[in-house]
VMD Tcl script that builds the backbone (N, CA, C; Angstrom):
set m [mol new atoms 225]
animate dup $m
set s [atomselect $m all]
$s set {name element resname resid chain x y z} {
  {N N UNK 1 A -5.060 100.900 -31.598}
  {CA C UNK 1 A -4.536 101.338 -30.318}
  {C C UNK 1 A -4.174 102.820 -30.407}
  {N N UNK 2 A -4.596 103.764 -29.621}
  {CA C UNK 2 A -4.570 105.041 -29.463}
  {C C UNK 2 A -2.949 105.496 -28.743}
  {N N UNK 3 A -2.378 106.679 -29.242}
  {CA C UNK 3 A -1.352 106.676 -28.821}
  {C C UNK 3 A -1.711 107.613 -27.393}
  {N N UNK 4 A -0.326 107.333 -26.722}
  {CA C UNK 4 A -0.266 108.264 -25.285}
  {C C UNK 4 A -0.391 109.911 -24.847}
  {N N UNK 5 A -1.381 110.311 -24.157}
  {CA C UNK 5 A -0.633 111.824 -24.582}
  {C C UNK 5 A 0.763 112.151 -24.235}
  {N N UNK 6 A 1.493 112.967 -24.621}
  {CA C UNK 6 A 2.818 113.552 -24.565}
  {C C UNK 6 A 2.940 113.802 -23.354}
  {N N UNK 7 A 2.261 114.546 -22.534}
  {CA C UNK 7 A 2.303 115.349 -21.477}
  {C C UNK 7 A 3.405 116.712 -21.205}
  {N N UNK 8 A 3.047 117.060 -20.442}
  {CA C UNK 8 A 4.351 118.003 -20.412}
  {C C UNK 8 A 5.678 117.931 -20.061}
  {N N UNK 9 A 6.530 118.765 -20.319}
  {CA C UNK 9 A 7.949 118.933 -20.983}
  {C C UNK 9 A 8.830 118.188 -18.991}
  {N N UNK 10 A 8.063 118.576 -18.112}
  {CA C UNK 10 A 8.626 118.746 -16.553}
  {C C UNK 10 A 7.417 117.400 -16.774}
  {N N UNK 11 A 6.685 116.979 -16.942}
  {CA C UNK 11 A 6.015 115.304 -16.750}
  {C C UNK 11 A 7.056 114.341 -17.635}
  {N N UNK 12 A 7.747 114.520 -18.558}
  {CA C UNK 12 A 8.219 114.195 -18.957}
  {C C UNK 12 A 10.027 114.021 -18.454}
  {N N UNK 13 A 10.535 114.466 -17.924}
  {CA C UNK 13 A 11.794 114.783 -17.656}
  {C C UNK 13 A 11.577 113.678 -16.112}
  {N N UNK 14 A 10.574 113.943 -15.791}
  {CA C UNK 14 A 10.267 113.652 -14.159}
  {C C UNK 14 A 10.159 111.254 -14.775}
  {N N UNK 15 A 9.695 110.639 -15.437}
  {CA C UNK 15 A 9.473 109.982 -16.024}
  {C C UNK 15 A 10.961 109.220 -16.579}
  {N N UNK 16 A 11.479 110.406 -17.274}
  {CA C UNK 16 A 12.823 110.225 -17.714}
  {C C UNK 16 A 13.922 109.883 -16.394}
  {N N UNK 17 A 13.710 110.360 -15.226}
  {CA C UNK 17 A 14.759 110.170 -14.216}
  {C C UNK 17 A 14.378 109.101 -13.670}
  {N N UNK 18 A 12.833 108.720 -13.387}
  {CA C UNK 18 A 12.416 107.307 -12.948}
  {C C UNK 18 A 13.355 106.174 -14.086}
  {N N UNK 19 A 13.283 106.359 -15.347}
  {CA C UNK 19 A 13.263 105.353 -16.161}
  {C C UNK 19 A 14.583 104.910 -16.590}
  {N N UNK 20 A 15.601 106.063 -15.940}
  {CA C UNK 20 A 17.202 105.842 -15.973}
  {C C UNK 20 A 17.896 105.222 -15.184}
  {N N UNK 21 A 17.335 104.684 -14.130}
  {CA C UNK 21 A 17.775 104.049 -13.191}
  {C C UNK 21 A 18.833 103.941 -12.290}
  {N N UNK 22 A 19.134 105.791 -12.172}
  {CA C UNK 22 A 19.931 106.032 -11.658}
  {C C UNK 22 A 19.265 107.396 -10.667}
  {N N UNK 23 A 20.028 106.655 -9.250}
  {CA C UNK 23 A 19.547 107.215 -8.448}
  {C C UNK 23 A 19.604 108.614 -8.093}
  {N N UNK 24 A 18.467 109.390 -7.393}
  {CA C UNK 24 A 19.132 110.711 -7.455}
  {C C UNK 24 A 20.097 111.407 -7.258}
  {N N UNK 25 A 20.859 110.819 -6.366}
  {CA C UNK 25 A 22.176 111.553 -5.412}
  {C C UNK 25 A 22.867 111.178 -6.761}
  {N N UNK 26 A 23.174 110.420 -7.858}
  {CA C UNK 26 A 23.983 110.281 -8.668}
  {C C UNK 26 A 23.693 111.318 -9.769}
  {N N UNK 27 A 22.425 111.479 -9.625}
  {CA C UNK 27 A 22.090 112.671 -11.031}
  {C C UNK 27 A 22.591 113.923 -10.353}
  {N N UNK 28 A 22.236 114.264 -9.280}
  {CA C UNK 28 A 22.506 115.306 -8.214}
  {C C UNK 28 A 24.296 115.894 -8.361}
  {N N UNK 29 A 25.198 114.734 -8.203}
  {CA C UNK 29 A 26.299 114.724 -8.423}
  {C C UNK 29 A 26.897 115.167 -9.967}
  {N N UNK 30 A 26.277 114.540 -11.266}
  {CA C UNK 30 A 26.431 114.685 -12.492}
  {C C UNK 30 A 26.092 115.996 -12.771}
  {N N UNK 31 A 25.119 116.326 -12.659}
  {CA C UNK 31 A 24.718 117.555 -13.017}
  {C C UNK 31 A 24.938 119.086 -12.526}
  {N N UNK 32 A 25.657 118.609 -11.330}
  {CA C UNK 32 A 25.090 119.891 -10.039}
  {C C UNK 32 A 24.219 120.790 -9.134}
  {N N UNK 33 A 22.983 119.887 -9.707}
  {CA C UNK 33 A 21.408 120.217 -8.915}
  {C C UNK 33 A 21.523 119.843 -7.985}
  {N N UNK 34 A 21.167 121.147 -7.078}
  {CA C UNK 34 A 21.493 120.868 -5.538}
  {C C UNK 34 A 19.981 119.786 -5.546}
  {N N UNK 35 A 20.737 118.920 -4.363}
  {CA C UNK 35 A 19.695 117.912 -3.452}
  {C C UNK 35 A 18.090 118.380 -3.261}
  {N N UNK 36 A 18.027 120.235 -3.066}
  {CA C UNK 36 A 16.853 120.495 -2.699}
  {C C UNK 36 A 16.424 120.872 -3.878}
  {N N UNK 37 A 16.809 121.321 -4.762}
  {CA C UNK 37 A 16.176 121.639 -6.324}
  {C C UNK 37 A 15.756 120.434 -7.012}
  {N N UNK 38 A 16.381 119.752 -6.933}
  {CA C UNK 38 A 15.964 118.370 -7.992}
  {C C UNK 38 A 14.774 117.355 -7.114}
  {N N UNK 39 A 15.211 117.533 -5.751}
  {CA C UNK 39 A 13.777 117.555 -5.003}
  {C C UNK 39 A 12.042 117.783 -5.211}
  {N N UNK 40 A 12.680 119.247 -4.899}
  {CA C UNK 40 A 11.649 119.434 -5.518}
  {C C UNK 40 A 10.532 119.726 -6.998}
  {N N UNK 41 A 11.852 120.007 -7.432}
  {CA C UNK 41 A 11.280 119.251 -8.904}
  {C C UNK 41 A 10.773 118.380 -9.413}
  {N N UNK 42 A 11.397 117.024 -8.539}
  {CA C UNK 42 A 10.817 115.856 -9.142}
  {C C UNK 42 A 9.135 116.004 -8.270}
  {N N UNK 43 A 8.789 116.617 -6.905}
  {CA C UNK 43 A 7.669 116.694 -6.537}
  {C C UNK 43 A 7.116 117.512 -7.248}
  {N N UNK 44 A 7.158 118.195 -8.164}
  {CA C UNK 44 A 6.502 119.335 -9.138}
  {C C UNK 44 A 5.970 120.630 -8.226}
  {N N UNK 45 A 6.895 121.054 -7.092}
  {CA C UNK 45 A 7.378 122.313 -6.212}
  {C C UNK 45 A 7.681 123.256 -7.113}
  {N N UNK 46 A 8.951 123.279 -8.156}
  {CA C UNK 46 A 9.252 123.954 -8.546}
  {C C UNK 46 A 9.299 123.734 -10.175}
  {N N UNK 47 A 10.241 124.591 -10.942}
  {CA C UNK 47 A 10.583 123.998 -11.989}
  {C C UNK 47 A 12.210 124.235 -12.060}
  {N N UNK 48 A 12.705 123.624 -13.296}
  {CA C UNK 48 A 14.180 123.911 -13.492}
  {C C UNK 48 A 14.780 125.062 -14.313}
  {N N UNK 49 A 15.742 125.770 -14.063}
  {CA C UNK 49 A 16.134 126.810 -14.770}
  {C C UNK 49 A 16.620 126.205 -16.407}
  {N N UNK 50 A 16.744 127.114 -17.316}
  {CA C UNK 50 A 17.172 126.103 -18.515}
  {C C UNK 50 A 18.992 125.627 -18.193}
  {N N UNK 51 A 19.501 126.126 -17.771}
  {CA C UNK 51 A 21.077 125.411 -17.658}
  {C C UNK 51 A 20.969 123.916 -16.698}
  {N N UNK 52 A 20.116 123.901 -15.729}
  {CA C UNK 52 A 19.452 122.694 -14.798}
  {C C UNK 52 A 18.858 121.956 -16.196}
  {N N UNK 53 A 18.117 122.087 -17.283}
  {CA C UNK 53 A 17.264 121.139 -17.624}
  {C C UNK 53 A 18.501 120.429 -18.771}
  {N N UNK 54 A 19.287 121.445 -19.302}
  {CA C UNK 54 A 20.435 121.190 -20.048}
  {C C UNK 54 A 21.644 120.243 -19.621}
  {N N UNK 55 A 21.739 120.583 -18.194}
  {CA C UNK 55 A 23.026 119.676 -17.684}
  {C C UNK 55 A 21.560 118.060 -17.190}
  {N N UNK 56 A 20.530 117.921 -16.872}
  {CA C UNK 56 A 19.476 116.836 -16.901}
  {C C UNK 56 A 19.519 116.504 -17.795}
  {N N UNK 57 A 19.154 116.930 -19.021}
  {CA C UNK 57 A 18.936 116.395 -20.617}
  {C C UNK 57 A 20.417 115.349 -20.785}
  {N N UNK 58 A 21.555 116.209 -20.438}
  {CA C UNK 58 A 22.931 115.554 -20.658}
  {C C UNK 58 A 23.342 113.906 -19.795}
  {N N UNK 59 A 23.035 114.538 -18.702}
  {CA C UNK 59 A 23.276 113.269 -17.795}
  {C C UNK 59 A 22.520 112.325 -17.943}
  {N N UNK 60 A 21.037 112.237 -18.699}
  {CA C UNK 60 A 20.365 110.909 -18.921}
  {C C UNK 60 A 20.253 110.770 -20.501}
  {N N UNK 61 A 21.132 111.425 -21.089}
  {CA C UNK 61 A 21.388 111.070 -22.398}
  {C C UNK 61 A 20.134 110.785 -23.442}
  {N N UNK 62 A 19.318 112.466 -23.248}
  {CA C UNK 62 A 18.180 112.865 -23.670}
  {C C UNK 62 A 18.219 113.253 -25.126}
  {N N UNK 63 A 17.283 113.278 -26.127}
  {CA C UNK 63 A 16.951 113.945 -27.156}
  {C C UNK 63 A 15.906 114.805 -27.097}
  {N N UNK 64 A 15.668 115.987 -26.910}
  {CA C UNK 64 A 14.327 116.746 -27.096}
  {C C UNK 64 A 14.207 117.417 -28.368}
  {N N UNK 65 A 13.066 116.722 -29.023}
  {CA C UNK 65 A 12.111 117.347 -30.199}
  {C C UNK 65 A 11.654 117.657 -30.230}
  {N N UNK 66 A 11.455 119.232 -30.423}
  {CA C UNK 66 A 10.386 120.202 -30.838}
  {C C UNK 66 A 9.057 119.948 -31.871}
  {N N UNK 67 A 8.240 120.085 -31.665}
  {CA C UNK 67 A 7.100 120.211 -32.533}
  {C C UNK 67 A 5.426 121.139 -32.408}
  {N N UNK 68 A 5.303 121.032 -33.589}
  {CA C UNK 68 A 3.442 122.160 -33.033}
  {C C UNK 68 A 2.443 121.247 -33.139}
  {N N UNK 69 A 1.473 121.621 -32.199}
  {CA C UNK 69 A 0.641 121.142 -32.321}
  {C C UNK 69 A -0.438 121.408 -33.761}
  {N N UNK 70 A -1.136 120.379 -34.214}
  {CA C UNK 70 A -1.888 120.558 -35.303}
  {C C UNK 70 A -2.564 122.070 -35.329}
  {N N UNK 71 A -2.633 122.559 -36.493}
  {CA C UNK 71 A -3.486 124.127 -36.337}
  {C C UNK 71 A -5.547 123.231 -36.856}
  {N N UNK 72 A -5.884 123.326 -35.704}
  {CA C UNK 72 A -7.376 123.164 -35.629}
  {C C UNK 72 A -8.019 123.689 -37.182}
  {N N UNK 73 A -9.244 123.287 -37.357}
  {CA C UNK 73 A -9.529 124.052 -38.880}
  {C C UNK 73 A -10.629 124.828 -38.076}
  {N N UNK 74 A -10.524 126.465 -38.952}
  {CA C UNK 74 A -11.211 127.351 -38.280}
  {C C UNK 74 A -11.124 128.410 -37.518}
  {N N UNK 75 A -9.931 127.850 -37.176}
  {CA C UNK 75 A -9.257 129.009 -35.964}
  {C C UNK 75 A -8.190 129.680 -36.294}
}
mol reanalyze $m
mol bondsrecalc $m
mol representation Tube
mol addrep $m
């Protein structure tokens, strides 16, 4: 069985708020992302500033791990 791709960092976060089960007006409240920012964020309108992705990361009680991608042979 092949694993999933990762996707990106804002596909990922967007995934993470579906999967917390907490509704937006409550993340909205926790965090302080206005109603129209987290909006449109979750429609992929915009993106989040890093203090927005920091107080998000917090309120759904995130871990983000850094890593590189493999270095190709050759290049």
């Amino acid at each position: 069985m092949s694993k999933k791709p990762i996707g990106l960092l804002t596909d990922q976060l967007r995934q993470a708020i579906d999967d917390s089960g907490l509704t937006r007006y409550r993340i909205m409240k926790e965090t302080g992302i206005s109603e129209s920012t987290l909006s449109k964020f979750y429609l992929g309108q915009r993106g989040l500033s890093m203090e927005a992705m920091n107080a998000l990361g917090e309120c759904l009680q995130l871990t983000i791990t850094l890593g590189r991608k493999p270095v190709k042979e050759g290049k």
